[in-house]
KEPALO-657278 format. One record per residue: x, y, z of N, C-alpha, C, O in turn. Coordinates in steps of 0.1 Angstrom, whole numbers, plus 2048, in hexadecimal, padded with zeros to 3 digits. Each point is the difference from the previous one (the first is absolute). Example, Ala and Ser with C-alpha at 12.3 -4.5 7.8 and 13.67 -1.06 7.14 Angstrom:
884, 7C7, 84E, 7F7, 80C, 800, 809, 80C, 800, 80A, 800, 807
7F2, 80B, 7F2, 809, 80B, 800, 7F8, 80B, 808, 805, 80B, 801
***
This chain:
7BC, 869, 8B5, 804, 801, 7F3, 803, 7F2, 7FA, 808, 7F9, 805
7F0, 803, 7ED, 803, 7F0, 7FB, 811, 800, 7F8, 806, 808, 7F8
7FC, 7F0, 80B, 80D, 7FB, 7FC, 802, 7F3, 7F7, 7FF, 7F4, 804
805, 811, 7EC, 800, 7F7, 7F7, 80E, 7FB, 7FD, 808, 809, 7FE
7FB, 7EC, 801, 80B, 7F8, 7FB, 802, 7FC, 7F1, 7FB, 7F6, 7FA
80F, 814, 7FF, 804, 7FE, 7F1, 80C, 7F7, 7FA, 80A, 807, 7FE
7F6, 7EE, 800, 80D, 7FB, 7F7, 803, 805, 7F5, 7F9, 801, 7F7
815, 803, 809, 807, 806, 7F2, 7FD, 80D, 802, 7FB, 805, 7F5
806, 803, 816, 7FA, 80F, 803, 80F, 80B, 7FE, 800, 80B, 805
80A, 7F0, 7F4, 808, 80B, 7FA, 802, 806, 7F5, 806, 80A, 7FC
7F2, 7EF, 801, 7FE, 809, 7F0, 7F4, 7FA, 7F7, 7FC, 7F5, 804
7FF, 80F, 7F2, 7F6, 801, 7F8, 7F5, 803, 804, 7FD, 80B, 803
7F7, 7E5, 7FC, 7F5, 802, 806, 7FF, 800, 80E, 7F7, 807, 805
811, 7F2, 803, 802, 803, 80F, 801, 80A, 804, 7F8, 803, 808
80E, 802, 7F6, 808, 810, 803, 7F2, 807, 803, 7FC, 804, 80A
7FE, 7FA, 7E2, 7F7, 807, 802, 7F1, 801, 808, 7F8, 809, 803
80A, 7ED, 7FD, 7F6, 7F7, 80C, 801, 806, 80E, 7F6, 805, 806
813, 7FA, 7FD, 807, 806, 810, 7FF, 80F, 7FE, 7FD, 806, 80B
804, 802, 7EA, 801, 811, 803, 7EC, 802, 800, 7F8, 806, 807
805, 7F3, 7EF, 7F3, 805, 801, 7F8, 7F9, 80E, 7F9, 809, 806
806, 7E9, 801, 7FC, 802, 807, 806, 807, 812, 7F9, 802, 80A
816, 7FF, 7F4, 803, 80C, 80A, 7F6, 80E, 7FA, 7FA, 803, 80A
803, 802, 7F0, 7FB, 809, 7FC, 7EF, 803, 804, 7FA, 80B, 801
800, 7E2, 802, 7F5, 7FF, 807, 7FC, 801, 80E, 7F5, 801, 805
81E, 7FF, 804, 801, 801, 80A, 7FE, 7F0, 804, 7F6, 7FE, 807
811, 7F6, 7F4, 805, 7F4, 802, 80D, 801, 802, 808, 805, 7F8
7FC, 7F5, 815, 80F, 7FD, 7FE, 804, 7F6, 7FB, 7F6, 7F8, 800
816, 802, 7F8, 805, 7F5, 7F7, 80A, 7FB, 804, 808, 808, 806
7FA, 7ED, 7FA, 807, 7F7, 7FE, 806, 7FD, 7F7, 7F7, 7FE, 7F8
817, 7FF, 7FE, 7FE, 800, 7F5, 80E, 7F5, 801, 809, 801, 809
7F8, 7F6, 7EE, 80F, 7FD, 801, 809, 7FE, 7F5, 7FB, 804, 7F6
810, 7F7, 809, 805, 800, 7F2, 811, 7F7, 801, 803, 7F8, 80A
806, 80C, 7EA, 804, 7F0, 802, 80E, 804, 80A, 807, 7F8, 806
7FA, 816, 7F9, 80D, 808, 807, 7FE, 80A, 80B, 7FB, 80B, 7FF
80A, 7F1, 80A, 7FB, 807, 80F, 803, 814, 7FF, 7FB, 80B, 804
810, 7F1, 7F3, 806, 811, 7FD, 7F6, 806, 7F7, 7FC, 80C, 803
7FF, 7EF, 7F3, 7F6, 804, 7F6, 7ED, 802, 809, 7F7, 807, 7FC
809, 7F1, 80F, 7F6, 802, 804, 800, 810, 80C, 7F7, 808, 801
816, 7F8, 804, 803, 809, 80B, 7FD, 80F, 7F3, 7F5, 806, 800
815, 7FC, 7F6, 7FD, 807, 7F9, 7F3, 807, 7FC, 7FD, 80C, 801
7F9, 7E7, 7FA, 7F5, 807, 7FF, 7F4, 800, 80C, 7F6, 807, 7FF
80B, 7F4, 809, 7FB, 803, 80C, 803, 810, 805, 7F7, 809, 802
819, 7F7, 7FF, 7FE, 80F, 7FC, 7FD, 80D, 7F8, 801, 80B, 803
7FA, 7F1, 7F4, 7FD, 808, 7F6, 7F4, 802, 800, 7FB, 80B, 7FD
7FA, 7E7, 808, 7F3, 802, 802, 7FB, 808, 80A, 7F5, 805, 800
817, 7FB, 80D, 7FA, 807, 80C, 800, 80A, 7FC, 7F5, 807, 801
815, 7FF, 7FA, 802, 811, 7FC, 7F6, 807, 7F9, 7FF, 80D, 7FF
7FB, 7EB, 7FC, 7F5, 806, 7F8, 7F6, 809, 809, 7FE, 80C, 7FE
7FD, 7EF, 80A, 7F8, 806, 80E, 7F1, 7F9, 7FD, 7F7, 807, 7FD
807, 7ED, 803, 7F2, 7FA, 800, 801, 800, 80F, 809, 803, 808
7E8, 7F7, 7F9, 7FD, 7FE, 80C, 804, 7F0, 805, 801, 7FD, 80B
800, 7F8, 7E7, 801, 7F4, 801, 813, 7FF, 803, 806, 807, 7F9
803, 7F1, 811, 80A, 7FE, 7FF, 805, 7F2, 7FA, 7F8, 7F7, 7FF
815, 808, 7FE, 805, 7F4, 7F5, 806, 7FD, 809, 802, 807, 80A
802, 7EA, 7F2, 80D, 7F5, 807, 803, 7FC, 7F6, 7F7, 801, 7F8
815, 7FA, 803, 806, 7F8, 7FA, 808, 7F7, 804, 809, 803, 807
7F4, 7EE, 7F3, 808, 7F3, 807, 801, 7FA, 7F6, 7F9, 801, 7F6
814, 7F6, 80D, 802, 7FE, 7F5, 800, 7EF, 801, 808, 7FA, 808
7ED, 7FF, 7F0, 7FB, 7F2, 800, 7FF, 7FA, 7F2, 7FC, 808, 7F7
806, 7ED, 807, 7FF, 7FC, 7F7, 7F1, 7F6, 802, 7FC, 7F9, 80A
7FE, 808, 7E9, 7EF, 7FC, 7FB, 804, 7F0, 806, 7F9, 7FA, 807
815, 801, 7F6, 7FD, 7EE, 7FA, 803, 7FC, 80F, 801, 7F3, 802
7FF, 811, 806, 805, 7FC, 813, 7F4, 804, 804, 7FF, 80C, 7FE
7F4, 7EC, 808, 7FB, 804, 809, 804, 804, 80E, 7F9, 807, 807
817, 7F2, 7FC, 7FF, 807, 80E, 804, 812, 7FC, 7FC, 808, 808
809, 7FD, 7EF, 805, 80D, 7FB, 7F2, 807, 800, 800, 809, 808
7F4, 7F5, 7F1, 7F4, 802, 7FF, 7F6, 800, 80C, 7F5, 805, 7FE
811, 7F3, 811, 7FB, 800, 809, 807, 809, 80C, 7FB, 801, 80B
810, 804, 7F1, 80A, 809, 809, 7FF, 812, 7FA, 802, 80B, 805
7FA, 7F1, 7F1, 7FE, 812, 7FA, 7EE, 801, 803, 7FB, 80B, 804
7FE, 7EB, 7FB, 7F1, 801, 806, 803, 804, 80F, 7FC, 80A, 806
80B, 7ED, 800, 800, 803, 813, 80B, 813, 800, 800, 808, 809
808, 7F8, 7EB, 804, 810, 806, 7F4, 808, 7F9, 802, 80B, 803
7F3, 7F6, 7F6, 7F5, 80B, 7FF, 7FD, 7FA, 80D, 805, 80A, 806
7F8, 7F0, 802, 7FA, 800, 810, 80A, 807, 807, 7FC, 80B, 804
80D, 7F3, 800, 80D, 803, 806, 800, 80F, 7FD, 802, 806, 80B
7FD, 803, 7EA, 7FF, 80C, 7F6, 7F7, 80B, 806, 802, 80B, 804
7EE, 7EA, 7FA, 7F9, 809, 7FD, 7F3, 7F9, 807, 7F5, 803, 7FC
80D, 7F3, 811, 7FA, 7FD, 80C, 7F1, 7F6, 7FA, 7F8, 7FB, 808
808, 806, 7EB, 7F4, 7F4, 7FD, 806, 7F8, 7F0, 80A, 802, 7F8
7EF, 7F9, 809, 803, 7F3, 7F3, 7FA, 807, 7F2, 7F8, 809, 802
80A, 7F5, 7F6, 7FF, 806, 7F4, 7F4, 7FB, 7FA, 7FE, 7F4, 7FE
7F6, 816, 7FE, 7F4, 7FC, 7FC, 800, 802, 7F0, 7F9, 7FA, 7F9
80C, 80B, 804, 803, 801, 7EE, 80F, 7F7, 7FD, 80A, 801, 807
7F6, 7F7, 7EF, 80A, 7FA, 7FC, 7FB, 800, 7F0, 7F6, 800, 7F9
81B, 7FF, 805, 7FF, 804, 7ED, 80B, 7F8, 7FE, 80A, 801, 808
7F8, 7F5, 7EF, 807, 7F5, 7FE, 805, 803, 7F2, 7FD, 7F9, 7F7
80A, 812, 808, 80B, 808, 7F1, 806, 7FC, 7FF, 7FD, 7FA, 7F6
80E, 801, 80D, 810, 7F7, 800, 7FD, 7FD, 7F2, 7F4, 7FE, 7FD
817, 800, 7FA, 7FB, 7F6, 7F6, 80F, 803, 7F5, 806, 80A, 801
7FE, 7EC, 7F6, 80C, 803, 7F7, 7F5, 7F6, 7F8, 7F5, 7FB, 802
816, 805, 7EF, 7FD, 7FA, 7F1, 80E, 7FA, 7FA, 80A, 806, 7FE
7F4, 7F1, 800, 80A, 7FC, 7F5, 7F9, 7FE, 7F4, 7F6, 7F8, 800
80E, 80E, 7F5, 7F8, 7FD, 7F6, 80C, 7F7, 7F2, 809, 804, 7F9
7F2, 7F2, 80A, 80B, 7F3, 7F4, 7F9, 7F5, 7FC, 7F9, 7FB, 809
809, 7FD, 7E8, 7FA, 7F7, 802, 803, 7F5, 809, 80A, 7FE, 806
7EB, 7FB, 7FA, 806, 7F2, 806, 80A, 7F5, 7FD, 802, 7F6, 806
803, 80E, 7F0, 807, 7FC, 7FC, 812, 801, 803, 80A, 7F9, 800
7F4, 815, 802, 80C, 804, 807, 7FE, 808, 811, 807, 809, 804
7EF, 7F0, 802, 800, 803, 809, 807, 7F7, 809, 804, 7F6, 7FC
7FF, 810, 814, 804, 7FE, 807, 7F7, 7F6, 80E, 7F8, 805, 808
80D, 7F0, 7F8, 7FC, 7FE, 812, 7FD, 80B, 806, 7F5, 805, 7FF
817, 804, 808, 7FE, 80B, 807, 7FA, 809, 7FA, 7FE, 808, 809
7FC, 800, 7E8, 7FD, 806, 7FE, 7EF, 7FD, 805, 7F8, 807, 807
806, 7ED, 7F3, 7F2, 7FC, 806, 7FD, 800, 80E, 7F6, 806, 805
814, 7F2, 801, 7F6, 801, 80F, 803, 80E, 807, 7F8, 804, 808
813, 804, 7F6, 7FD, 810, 803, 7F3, 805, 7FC, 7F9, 807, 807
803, 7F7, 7EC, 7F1, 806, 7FF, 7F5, 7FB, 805, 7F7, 807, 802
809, 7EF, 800, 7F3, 7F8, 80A, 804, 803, 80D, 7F8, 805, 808
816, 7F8, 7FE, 801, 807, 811, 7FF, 809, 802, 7FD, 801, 80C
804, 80D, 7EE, 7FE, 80A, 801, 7F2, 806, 800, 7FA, 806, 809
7FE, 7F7, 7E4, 7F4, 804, 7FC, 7F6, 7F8, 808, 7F5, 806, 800
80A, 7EF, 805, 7F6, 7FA, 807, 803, 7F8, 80B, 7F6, 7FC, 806
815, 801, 7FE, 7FF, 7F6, 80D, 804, 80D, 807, 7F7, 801, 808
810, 80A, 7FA, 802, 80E, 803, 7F3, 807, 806, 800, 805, 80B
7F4, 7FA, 7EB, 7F8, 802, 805, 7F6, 7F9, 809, 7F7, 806, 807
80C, 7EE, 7F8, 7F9, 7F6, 80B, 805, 803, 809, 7F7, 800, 808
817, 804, 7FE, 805, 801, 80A, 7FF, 80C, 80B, 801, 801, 80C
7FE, 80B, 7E6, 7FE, 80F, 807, 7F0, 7FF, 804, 7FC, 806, 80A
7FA, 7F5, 7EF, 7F1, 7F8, 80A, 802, 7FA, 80B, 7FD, 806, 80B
809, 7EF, 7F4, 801, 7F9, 80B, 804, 806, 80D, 7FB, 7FF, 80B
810, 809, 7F2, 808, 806, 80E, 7F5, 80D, 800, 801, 805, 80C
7F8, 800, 7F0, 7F8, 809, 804, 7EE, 801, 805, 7F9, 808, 804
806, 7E9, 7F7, 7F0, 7FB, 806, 7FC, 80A, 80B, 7F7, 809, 7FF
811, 7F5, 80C, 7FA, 803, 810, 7FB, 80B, 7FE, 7F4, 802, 803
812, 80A, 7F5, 7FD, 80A, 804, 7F5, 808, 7F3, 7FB, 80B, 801
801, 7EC, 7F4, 7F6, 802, 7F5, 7F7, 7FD, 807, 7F8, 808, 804
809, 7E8, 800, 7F3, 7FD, 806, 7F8, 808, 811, 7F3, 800, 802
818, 804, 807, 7FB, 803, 808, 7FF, 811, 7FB, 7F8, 806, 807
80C, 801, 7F2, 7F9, 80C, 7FB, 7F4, 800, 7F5, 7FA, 809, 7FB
805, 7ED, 803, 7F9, 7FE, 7EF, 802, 807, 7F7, 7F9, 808, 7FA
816, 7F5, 804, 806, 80C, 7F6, 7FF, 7FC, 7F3, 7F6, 7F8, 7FD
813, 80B, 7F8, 801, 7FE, 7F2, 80C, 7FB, 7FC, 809, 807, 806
7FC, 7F2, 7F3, 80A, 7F9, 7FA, 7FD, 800, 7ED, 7F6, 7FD, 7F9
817, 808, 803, 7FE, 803, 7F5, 80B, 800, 7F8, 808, 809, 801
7FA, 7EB, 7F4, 807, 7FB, 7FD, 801, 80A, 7EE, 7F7, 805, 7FA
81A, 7FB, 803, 800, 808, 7F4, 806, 7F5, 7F6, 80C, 7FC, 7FF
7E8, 801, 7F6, 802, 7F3, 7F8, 808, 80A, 7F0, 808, 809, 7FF
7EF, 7EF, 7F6, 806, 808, 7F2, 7F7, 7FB, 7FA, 7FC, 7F5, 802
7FE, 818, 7F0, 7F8, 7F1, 7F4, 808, 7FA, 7FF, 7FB, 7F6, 7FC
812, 809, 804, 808, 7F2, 7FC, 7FA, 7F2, 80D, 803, 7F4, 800
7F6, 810, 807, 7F7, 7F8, 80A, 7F5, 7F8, 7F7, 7FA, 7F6, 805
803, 80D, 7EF, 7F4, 7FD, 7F4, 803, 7FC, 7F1, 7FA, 7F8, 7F8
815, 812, 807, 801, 800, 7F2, 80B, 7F9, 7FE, 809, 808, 803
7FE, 7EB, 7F9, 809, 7FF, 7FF, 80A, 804, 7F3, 7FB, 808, 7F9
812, 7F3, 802, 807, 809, 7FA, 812, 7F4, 800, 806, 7FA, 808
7FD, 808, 7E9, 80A, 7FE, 802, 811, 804, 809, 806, 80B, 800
7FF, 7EB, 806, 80D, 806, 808, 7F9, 803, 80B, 807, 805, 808
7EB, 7FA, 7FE, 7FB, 801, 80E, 7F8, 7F5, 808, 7F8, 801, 809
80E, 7F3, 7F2, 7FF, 7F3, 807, 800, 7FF, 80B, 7F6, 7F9, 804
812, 80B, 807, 803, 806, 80B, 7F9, 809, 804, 7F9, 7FD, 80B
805, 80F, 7F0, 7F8, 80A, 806, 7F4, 7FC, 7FF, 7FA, 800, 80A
7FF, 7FC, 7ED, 7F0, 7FC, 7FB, 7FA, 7FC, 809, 7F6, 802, 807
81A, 7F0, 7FB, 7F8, 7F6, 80E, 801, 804, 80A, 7F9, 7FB, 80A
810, 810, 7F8, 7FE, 806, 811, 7F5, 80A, 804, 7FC, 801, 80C
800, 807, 7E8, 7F4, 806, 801, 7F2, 7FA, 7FE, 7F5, 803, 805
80D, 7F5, 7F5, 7F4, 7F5, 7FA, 7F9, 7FC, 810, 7F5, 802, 805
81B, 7F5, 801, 7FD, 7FD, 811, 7FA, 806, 803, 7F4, 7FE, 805
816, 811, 7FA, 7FC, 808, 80F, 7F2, 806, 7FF, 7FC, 807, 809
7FC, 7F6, 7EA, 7F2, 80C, 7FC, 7F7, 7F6, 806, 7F5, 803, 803
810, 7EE, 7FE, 7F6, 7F7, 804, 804, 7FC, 80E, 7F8, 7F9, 807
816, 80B, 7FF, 7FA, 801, 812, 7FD, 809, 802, 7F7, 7FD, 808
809, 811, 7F7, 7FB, 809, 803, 7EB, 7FE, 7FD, 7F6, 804, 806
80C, 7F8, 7F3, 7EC, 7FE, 800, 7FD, 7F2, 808, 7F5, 7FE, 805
814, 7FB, 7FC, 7F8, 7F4, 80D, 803, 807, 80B, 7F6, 800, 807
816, 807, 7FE, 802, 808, 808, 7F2, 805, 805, 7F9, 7FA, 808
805, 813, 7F0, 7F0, 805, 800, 7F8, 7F8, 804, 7FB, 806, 80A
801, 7F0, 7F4, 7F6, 7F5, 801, 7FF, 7FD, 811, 7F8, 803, 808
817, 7F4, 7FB, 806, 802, 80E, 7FD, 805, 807, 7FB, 7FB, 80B
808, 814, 7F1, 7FF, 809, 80B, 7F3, 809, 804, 800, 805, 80B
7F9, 7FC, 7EF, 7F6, 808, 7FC, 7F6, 7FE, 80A, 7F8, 809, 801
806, 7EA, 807, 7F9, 7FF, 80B, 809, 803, 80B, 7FC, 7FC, 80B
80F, 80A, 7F5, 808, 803, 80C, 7FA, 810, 7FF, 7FE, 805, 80B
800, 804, 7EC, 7FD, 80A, 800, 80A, 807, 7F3, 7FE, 809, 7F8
80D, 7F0, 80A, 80F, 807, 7F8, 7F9, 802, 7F0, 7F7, 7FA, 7FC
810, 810, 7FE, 7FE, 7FE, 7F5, 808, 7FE, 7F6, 80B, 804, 805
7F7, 7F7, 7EE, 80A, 7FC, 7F8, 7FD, 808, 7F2, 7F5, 802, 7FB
816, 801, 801, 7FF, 806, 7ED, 80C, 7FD, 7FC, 809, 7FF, 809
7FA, 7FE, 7EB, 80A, 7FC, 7F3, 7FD, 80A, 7FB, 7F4, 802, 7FD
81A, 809, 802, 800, 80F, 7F6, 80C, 7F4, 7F4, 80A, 7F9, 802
7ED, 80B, 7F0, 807, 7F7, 7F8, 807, 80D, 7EF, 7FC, 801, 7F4
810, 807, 816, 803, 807, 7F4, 804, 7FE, 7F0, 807, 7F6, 7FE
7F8, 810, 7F9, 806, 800, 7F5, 80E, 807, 801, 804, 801, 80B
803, 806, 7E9, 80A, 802, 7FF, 801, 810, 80F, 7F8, 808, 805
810, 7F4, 7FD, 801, 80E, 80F, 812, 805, 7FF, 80A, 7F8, 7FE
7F6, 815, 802, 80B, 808, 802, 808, 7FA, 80D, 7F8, 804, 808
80F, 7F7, 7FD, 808, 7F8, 809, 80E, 7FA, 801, 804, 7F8, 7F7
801, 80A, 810, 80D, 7F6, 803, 801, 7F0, 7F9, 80A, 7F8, 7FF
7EC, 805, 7FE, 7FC, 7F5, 802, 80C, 7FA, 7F1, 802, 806, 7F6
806, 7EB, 80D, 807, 7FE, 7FB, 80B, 803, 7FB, 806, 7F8, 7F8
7FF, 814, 80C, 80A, 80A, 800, 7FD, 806, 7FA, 808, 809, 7FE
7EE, 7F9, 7FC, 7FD, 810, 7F9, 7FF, 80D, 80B, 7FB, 800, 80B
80F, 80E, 7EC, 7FC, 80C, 807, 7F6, 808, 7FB, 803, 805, 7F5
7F2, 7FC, 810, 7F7, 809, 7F8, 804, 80B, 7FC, 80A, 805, 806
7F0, 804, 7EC, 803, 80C, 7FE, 7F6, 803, 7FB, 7F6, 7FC, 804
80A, 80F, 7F1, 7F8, 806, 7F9, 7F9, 7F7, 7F5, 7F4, 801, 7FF
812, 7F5, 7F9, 7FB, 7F9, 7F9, 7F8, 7F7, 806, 7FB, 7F7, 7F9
803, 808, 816, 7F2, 7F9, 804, 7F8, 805, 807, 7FB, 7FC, 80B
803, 811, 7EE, 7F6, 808, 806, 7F1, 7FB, 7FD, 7F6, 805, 806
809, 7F1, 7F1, 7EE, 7FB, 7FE, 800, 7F6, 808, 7F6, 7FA, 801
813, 803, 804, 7FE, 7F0, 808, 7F8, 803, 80B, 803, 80C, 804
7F7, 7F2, 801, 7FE, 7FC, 818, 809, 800, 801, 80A, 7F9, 7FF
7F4, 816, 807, 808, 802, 808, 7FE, 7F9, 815, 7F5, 7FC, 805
817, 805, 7FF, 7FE, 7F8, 80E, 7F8, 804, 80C, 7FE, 7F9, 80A
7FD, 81C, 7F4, 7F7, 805, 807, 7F0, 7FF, 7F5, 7F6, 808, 801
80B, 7F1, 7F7, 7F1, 7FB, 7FE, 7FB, 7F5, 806, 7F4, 7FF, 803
817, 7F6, 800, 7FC, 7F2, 804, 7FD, 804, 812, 7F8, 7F8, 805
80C, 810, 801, 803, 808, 80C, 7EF, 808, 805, 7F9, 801, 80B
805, 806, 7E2, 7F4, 806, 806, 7F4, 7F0, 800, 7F6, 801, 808
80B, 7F4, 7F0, 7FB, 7F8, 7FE, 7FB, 7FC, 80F, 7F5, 7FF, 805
81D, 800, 804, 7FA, 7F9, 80D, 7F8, 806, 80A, 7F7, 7FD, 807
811, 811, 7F4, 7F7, 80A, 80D, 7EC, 803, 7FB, 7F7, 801, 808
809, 7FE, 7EB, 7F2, 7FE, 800, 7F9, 7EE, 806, 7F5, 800, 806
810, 7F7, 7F7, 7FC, 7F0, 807, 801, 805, 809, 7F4, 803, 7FF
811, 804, 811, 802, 800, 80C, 7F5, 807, 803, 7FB, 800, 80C
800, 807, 7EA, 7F5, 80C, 802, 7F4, 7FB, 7FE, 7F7, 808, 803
803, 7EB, 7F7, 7F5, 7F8, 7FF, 7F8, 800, 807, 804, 801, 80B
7EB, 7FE, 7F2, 7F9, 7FB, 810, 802, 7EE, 801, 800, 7F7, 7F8
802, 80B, 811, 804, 7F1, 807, 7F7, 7F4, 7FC, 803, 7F4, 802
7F0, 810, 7F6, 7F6, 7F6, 7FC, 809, 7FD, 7F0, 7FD, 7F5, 7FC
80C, 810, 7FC, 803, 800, 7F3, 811, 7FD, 806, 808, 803, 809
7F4, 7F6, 7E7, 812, 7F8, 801, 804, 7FE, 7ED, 7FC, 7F8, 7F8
80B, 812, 805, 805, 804, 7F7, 80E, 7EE, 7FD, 80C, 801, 802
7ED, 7F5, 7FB, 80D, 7F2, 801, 80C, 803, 7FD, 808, 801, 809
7FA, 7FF, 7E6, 807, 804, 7F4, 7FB, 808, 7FA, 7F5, 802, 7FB
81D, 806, 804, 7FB, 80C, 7F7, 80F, 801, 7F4, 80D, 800, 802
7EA, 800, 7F3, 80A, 7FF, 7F7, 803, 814, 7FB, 7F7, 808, 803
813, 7F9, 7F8, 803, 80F, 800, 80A, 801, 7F0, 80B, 7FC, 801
7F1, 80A, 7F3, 80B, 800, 7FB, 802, 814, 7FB, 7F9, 809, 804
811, 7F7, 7F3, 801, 80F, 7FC, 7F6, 803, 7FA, 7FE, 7F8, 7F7
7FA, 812, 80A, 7F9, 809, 7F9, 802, 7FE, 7EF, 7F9, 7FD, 7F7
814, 808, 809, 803, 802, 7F2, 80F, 7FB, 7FB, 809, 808, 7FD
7F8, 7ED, 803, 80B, 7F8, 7FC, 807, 803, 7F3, 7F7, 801, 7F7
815, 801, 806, 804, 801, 7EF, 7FA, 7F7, 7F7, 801, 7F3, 7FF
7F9, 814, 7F9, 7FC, 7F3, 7F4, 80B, 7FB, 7F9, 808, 808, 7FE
7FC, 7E9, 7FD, 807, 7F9, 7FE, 802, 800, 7F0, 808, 7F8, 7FB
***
C-alpha cells in the first residue's frame, strides 16, 4: 500500500487531500502545527473506514530535522518511506511594505518556500527510490501579483519557480513534480471559517480530486503546472 506524506494535513486542502487519497487506499502521513489537533484528526480519518490509514505528527515545515523525524515515523508507521509527497503548509500576511514586519516577512518565505525545500529534501530517499510524485500547492498569486501581497507574491512566485527546476531535477530520477496553483478556495486559510458565502470558491475536495487524478496519469505524461480558478466568481 503507497504512503503519501502531507504538510498542513489538519484542515483545508490537506485534510482534503488525506481523506480522498485514504479513500484510494494510501495510507498518510500528515502533520500540523499541534500534536492534539493532529491526534484529533487522525482520529476522525480512521473512523471513517477507508482502506488507507492516517498518522498525525506534529512538525513544523521551517526545521528540517522536524521534516526528517515525521518522514522516518511514515517508515516507523507504515514500514516504507513515502512515495507521494505534497508540500501544503503555507500562511499569508497580507500588508504593505510599508508597514510590514521583519518577522512578518521571513515567516512567509520560511514557511511558503524554504518549508518546502525542506519537506523535499527530508523526503528524496523514498520519491526517488519509489519513483514517486511530489507535489507542491502554489497560488495564481504565484503569477499575479497584487497589492498588500509583497510577501505572499514572493513566496509563491519562489515556490512556482522551485517547484519547476524541481521537475527538471528530478525527472531523470523517474519522480515526478506538479505546482497545483489555486485561485480563491473555501479554506482555513488566513483565519477565515468557511461558510455558505463561499460556496463558488474551490473548494479543498476539488484541489484533492485535482491530485488524485495527477496520481492517476500514464507515467509517459506530466501535467507541470496547473493553474485552477472558480468556475464562476462574483462579478465585481
Amino acid at each position: 500500500m503507497p504512503v503519501a506524506y502531507i504538510t498542513g494535513g489538519t484542515k483545508g486542502i490537506g485534510r482534503s487531500i488525506a481523506e480522498a487519497l485514504m479513500q484510494q487506499g494510501t495510507n498518510i502521513v500528515f502533520t500540523g502545527r499541534r500534536q492534539t489537533d493532529c491526534d484529533q484528526v487522525s482520529s476522525q480519518l480512521n473512523a471513517m473506514g477507508f482502506s488507507g490509514q492516517a498518522l498525525g505528527v506534529e512538525a513544523d515545515v521551517r526545521s528540517m530535522d522536524a521534516q526528517k523525524a515525521a518522514v522516518a515515523a511514515a517508515e516507523d508507521r507504515f514500514g516504507e518511506l513515502p512515495s507521494i509527497v505534497i508540500a501544503n503548509a503555507g500562511l499569508g500576511h497580507f500588508v504593505s511594505v510599508i508597514d510590514m514586519t521583519e518577522e512578518q516577512w521571513n515567516e512567509t518565505i520560511d514557511i511558503n518556500l524554504t518549508g518546502v525545500f525542506n519537506s523535499l529534501k527530508a523526503s528524496l530517499d523514498g520519491l526517488i527510490n519509489h519513483q514517486g510524485y511530489f507535489i507542491t500547492i502554489a497560488s495564481l498569486a504565484g503569477t499575479n501579483f497584487f497589492a498588500k501581497g509583497a510577501a505572499y507574491n514572493a513566496s509563491k512566485f519562489g515556490l512556482v519557480g522551485f517547484t519547476q527546476a524541481a521537475m527538471l531535477d528530478l525527472r531523470d530520477q523517474g519522480v515526478k513534480t506538479t505546482t497545483i496553483m489555486p485561485g480563491s478556495v473555501a479554506t482555513y486559510f488566513n483565519g477565515n471559517t468557511p461558510d455558505e458565502s463561499d460556496a463558488w470558491k474551490i473548494q479543498g475536495e476539488d484541489i484533492a480530486q485535482v491530485v488524485v487524478d495527477l496520481l492517476a496519469m500514464p507515467a509517459r505524461t506530466l501535467p507541470s503546472k496547473i493553474e485552477i480558478r472558480p468556475s464562476r466568481p462574483p462579478k465585481r
